[in-house]
Residue frames as a rotation matrix with the C-alpha (Angstrom) as fourth column:
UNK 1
-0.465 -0.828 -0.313 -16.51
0.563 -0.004 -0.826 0.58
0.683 -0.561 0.468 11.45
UNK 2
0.230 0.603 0.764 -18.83
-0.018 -0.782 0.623 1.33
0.973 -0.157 -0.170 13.84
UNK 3
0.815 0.090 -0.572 -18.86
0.460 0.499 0.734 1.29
0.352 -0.862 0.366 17.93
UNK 4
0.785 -0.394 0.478 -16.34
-0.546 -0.804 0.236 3.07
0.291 -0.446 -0.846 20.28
UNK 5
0.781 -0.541 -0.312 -12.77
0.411 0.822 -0.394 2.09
0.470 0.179 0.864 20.32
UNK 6
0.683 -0.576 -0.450 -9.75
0.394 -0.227 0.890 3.04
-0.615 -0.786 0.072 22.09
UNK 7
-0.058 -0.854 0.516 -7.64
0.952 0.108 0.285 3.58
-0.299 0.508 0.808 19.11
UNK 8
0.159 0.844 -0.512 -6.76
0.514 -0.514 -0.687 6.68
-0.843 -0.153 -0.515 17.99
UNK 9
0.545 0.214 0.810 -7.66
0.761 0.278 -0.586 7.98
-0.351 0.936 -0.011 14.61
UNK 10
-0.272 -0.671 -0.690 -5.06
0.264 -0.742 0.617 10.74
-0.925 -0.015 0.379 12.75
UNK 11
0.366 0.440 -0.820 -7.47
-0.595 -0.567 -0.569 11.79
-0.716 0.696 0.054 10.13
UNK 12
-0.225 -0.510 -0.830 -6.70
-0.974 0.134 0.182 10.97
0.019 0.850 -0.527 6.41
UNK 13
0.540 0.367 -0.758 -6.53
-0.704 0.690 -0.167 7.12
0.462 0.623 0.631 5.20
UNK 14
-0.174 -0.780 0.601 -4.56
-0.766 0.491 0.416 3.93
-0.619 -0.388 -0.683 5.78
UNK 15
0.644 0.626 -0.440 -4.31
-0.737 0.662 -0.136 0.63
0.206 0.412 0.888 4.12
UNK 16
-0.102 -0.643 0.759 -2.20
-0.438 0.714 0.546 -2.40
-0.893 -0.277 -0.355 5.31
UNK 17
0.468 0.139 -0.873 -0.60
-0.863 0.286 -0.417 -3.96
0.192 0.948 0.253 2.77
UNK 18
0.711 -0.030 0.702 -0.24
-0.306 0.886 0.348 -7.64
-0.633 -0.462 0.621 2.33
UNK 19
-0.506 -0.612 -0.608 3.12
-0.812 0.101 0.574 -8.55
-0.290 0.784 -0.549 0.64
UNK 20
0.687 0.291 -0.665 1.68
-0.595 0.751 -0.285 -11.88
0.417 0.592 0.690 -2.24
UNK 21
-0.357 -0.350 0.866 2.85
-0.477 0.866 0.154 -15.48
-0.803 -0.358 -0.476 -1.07
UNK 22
-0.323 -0.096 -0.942 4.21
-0.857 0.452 0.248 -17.05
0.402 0.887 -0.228 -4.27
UNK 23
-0.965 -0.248 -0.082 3.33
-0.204 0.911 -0.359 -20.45
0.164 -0.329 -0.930 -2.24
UNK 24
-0.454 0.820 0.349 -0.52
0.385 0.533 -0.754 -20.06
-0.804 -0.208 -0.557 -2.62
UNK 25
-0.685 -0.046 0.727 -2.20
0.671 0.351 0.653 -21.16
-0.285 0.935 -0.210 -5.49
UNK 26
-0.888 0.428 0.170 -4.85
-0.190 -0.677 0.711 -18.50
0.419 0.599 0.682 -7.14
UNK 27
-0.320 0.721 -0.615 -7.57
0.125 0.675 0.727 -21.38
0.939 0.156 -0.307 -6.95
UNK 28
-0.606 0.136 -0.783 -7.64
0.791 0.008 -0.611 -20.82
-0.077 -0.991 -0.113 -2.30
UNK 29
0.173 0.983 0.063 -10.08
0.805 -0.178 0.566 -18.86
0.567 -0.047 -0.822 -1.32
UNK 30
-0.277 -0.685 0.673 -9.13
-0.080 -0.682 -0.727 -14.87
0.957 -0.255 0.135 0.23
UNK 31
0.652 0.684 0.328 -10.86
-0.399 -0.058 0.915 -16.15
0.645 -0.727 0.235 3.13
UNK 32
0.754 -0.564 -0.338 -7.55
0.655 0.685 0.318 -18.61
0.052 -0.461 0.886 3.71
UNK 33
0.198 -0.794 -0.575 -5.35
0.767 -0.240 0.595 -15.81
-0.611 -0.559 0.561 3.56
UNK 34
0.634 0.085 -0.768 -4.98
-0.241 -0.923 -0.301 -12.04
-0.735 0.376 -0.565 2.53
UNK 35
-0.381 -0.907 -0.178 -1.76
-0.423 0.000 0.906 -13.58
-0.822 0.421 -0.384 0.14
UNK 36
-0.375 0.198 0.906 -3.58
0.688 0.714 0.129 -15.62
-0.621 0.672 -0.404 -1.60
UNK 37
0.351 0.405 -0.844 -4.87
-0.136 -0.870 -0.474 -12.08
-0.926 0.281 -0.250 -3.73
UNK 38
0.489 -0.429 -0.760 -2.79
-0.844 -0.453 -0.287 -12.45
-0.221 0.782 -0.583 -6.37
UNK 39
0.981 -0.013 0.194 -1.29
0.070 0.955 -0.289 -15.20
-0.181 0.297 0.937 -8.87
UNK 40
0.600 -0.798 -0.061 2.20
-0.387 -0.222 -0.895 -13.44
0.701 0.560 -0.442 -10.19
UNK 41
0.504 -0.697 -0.510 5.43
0.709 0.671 -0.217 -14.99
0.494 -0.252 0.832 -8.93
UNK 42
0.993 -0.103 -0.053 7.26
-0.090 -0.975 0.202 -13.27
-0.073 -0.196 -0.978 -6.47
UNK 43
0.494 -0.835 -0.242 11.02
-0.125 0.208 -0.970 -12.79
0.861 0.509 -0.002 -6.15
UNK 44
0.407 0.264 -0.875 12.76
0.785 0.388 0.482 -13.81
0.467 -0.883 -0.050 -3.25
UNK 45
-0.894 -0.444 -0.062 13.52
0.395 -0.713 -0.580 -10.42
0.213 -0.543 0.812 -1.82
UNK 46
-0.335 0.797 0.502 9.58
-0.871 -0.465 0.157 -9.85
0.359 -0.385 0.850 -1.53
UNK 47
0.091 0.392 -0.915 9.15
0.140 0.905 0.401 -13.46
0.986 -0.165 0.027 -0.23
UNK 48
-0.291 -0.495 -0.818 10.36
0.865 0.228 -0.446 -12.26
0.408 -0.838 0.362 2.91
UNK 49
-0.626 0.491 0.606 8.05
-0.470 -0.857 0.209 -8.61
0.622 -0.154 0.767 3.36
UNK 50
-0.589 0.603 -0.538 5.88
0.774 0.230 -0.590 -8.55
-0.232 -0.764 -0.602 6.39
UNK 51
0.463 0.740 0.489 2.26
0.784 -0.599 0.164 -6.12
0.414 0.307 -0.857 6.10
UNK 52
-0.756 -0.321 -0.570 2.89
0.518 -0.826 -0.222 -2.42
-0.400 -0.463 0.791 6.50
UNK 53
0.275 0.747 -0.605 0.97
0.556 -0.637 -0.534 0.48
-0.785 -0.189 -0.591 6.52
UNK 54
-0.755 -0.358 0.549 0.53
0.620 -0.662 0.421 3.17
0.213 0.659 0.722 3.84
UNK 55
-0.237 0.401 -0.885 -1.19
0.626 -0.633 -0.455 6.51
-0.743 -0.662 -0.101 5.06
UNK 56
-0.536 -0.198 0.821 -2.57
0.783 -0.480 0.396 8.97
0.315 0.855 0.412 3.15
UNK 57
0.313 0.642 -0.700 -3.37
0.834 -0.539 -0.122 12.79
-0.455 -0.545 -0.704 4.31
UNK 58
0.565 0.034 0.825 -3.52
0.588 -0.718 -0.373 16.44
0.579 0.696 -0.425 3.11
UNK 59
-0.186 -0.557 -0.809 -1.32
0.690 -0.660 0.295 18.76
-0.699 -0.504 0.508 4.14
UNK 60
0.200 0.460 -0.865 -2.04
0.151 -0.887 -0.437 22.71
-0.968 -0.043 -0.247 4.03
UNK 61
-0.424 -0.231 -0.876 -0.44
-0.598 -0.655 0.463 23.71
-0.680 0.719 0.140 0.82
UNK 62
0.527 0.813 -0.249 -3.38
-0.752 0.309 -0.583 21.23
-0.397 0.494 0.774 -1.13
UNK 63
-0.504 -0.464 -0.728 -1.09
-0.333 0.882 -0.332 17.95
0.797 0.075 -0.599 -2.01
UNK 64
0.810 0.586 0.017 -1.45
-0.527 0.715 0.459 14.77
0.257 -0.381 0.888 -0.52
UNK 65
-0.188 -0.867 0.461 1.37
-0.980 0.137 -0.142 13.14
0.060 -0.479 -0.876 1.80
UNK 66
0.733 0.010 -0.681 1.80
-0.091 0.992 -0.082 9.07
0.675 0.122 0.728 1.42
UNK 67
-0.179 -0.647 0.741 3.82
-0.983 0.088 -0.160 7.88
0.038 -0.757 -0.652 4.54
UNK 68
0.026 0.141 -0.990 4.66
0.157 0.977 0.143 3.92
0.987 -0.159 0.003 4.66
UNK 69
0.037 -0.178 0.983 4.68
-0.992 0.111 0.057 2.91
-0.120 -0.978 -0.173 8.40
UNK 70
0.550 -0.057 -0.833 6.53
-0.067 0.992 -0.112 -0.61
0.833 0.117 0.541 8.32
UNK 71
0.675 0.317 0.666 7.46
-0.672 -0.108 0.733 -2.51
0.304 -0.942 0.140 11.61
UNK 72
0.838 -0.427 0.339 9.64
0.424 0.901 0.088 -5.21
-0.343 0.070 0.937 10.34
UNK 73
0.341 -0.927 0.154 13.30
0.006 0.166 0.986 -4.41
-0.940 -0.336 0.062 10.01
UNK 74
-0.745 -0.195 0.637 13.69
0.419 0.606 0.676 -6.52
-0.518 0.771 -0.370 6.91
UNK 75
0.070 0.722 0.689 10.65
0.989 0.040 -0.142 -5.26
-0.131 0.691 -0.711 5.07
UNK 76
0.817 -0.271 -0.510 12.13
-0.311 -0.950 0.008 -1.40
-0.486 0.152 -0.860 5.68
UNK 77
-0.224 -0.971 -0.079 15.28
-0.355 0.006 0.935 -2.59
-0.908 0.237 -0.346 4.17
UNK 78
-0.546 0.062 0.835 13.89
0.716 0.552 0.428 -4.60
-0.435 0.832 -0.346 1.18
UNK 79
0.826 0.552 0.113 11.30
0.547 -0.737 -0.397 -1.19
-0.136 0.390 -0.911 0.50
UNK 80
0.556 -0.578 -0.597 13.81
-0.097 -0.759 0.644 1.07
-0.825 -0.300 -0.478 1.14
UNK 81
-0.847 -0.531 0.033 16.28
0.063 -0.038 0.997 -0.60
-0.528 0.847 0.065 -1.97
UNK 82
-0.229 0.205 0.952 13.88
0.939 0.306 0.160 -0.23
-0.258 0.930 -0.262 -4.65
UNK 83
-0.752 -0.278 -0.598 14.19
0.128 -0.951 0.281 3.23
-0.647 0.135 0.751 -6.54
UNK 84
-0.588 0.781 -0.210 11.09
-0.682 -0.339 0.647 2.97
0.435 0.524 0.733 -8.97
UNK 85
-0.806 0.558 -0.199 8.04
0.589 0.719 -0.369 1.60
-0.063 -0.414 -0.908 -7.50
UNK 86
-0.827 0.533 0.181 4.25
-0.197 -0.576 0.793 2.35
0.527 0.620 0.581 -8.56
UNK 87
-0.740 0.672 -0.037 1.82
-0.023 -0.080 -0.997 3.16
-0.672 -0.737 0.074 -5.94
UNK 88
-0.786 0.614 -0.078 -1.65
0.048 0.185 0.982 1.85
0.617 0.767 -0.174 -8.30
UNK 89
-0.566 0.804 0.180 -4.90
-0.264 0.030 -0.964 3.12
-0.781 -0.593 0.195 -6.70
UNK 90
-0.976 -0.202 -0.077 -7.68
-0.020 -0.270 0.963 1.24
-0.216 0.941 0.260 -8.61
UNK 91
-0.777 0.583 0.236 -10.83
-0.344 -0.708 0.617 1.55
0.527 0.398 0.751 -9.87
UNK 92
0.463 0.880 -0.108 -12.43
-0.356 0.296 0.887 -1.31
0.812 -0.372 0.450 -7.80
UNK 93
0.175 -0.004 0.985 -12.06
-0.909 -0.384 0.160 -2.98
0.378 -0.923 -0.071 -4.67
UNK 94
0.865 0.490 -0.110 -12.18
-0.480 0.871 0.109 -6.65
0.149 -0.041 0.988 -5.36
UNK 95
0.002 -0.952 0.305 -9.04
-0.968 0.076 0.241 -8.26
-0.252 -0.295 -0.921 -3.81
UNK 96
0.290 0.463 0.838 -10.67
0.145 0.844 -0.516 -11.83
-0.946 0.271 0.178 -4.73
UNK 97
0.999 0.017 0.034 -9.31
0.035 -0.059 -0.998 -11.16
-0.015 0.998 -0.060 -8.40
UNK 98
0.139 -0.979 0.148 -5.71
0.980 0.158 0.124 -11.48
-0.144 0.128 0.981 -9.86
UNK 99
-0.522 -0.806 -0.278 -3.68
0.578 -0.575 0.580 -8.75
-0.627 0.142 0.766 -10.94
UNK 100
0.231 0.853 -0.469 -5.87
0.339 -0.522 -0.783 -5.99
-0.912 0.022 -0.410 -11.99
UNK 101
-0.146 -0.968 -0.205 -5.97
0.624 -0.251 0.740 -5.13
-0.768 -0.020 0.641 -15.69
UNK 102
0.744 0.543 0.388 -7.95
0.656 -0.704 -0.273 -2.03
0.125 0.458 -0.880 -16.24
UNK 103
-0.493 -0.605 0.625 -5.87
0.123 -0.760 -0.639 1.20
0.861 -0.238 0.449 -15.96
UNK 104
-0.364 0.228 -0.903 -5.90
0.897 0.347 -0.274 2.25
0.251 -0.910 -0.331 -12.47
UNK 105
0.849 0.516 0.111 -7.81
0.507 -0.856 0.106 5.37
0.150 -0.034 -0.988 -11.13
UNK 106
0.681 -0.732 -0.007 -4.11
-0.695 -0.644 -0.321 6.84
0.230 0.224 -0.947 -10.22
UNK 107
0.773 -0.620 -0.137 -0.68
0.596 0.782 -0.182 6.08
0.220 0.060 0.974 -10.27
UNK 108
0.901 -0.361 0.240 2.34
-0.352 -0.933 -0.080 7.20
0.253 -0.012 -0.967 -9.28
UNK 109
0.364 -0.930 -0.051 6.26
0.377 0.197 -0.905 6.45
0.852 0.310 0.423 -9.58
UNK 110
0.825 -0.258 0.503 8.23
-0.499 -0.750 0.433 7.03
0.265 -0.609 -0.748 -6.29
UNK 111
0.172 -0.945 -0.277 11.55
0.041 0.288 -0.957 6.15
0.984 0.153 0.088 -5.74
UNK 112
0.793 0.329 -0.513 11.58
0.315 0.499 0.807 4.19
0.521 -0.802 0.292 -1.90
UNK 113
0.552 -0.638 -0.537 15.02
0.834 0.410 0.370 4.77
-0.016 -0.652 0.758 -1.57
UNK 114
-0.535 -0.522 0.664 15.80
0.555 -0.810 -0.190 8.21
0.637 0.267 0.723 -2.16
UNK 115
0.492 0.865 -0.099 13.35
0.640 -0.283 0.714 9.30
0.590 -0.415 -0.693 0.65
UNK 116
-0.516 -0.855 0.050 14.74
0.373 -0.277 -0.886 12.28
0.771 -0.438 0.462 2.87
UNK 117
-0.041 0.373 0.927 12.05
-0.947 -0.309 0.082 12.58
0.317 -0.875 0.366 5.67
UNK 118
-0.164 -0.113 -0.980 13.30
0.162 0.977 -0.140 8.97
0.973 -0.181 -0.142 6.95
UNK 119
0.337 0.592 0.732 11.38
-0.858 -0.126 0.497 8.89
0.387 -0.796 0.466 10.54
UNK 120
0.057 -0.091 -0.994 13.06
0.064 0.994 -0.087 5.65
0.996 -0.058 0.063 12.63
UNK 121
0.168 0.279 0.945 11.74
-0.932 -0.267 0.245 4.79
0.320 -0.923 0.215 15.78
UNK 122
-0.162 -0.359 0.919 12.50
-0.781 0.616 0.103 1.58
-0.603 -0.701 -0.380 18.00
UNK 123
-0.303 0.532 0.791 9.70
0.035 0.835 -0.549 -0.23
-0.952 -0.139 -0.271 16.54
UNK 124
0.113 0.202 0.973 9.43
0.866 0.460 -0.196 1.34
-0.487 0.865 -0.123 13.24
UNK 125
-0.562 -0.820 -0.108 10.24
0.530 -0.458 0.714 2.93
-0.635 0.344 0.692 10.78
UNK 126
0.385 0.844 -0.374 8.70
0.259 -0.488 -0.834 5.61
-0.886 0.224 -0.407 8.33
UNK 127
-0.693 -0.381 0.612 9.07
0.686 -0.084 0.723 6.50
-0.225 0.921 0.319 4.54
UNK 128
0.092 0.798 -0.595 7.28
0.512 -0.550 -0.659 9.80
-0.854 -0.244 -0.460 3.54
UNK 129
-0.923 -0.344 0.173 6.78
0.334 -0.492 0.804 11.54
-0.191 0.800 0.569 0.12
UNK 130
-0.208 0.810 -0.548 4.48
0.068 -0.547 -0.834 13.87
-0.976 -0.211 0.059 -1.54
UNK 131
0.043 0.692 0.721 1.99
0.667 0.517 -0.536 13.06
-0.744 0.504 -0.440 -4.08
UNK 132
-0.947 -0.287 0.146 1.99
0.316 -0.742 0.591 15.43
-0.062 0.606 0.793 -7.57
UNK 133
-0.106 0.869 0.483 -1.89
-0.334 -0.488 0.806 15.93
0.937 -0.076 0.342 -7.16
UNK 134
-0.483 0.767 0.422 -4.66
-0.818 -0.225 -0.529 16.35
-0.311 -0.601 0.736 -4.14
UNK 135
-0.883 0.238 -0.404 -5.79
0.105 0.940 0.324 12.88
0.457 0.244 -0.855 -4.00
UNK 136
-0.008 0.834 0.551 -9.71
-0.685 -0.407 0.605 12.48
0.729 -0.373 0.575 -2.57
UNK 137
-0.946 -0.281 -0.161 -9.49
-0.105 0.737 -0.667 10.61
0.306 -0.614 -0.727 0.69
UNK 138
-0.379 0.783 0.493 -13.28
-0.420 0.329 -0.846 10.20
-0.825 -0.527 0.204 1.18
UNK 139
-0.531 0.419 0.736 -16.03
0.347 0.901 -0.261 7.85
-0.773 0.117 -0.624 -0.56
UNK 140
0.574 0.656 -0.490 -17.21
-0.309 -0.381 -0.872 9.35
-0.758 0.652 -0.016 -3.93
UNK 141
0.963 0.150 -0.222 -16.39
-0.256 0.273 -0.927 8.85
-0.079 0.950 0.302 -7.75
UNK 142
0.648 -0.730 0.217 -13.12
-0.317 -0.518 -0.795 9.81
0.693 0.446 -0.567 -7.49
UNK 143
0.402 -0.273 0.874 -12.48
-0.908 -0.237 0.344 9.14
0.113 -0.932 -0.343 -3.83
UNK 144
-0.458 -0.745 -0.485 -9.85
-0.550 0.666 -0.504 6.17
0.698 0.036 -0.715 -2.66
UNK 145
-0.424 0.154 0.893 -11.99
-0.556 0.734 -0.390 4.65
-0.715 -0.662 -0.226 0.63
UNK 146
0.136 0.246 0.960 -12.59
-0.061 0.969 -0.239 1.32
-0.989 -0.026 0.147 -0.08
UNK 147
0.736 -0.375 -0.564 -10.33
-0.406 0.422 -0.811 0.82
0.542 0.826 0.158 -3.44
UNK 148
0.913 -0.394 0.109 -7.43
0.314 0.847 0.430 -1.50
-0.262 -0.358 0.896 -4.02
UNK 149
0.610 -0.737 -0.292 -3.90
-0.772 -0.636 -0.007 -0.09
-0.180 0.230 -0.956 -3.55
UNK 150
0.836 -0.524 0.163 -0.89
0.406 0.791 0.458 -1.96
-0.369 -0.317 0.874 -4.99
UNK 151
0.548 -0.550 -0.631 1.98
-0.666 -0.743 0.069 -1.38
-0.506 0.382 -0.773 -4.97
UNK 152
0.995 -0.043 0.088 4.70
0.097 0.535 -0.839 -2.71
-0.011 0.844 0.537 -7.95
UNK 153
-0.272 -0.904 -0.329 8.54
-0.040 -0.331 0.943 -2.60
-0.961 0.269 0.054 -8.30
UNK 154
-0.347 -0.239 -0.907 9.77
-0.860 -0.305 0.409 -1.45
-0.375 0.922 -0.100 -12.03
UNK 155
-0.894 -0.410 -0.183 9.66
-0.426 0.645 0.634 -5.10
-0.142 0.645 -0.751 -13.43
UNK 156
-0.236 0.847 -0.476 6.10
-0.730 0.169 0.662 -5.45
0.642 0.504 0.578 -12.61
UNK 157
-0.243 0.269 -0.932 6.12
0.430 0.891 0.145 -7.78
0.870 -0.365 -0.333 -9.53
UNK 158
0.464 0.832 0.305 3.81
0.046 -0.366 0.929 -7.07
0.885 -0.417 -0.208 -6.86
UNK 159
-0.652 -0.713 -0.257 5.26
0.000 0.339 -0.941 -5.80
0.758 -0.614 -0.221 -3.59
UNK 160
-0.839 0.502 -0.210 1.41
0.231 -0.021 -0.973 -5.35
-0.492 -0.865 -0.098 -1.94
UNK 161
-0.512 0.858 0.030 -1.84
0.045 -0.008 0.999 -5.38
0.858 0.513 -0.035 -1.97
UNK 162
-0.861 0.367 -0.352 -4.91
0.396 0.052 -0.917 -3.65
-0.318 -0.929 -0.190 0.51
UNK 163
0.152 0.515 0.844 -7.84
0.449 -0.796 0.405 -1.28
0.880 0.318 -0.352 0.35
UNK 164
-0.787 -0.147 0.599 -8.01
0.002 -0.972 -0.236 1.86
0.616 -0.185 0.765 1.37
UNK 165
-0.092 0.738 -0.669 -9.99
0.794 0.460 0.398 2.59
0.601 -0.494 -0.628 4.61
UNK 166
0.333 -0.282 0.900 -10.37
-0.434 -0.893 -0.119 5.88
0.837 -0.351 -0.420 7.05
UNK 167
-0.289 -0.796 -0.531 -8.07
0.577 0.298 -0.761 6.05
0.764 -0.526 0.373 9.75
């Protein structure tokens, strides 16, 4: 990510997550389409998710703040009803692979719809909680740039899939 851009950058991480499209087969190539990541079936309340954003930055008192940033209407409303859901940061990066099934480097349980710093703005909309540890947002053993976040409702079906990138 080199070269001067106009955009500007607010520190900390980001990944865009691609909701899975039960309508392409495993066998396509991730070149034909970020959905095609993943083989599980979805349900049809994530058949309809558009990509959003998941942030990650420190804040003073040493924790780590996770903030969705979703643009679609319908994909804040369809996050927004699920009450357990498992943010999986894991160990590698390879989106070219089904459902990942090493243990992930972390996890974490957050309940979408019990958020109370709800942020809604014309165009979108925010979901914000804080993390139970000090995640590393830079490139070492431990660190999250360039792993694969997904996230999961309870039952185990995939509502996304990105990597992790600085912002």
């Amino acid at each position: 990510m080199c070269g001067d851009t106009n955009r500007p950058t607010f520190g900390g991480t980001i990944a865009v997550l691609f909701p899975q499209d039960s309508s392409v087969s495993p066998e396509k190539s991730l070149s034909s389409s970020p959905a095609s990541v993943l083989s599980q079936s979805t349900s049809s309340s994530t058949s309809s998710l558009s990509a959003y954003s998941l942030f990650f930055r420190d804040t003073n008192d040493h924790k780590t703040k996770a903030t969705f940033r979703i643009d679609d209407p319908e994909t804040y409303q369809t996050l927004r009803s699920y009450e357990d859901v498992d943010i999986r940061i894991e160990k590698y990066g390879d989106l070219s692979t089904s459902v990942p099934v090493t243990a992930p480097l972390h996890q974490f349980r957050v309940n979408l719809s019990q958020d109370k710093s709800l942020k809604s703005f014309s165009h979108e909309a925010e979901i914000q909680f804080e993390l139970p540890e000090r995640l590393d947002l830079g490139v070492s053993e431990k660190g999250i740039v360039g792993r694969q976040v997904t996230l999961r409702e309870a039952e185990g079906a995939v509502l996304g899939v990105g990597i992790v990138g600085f912002n």
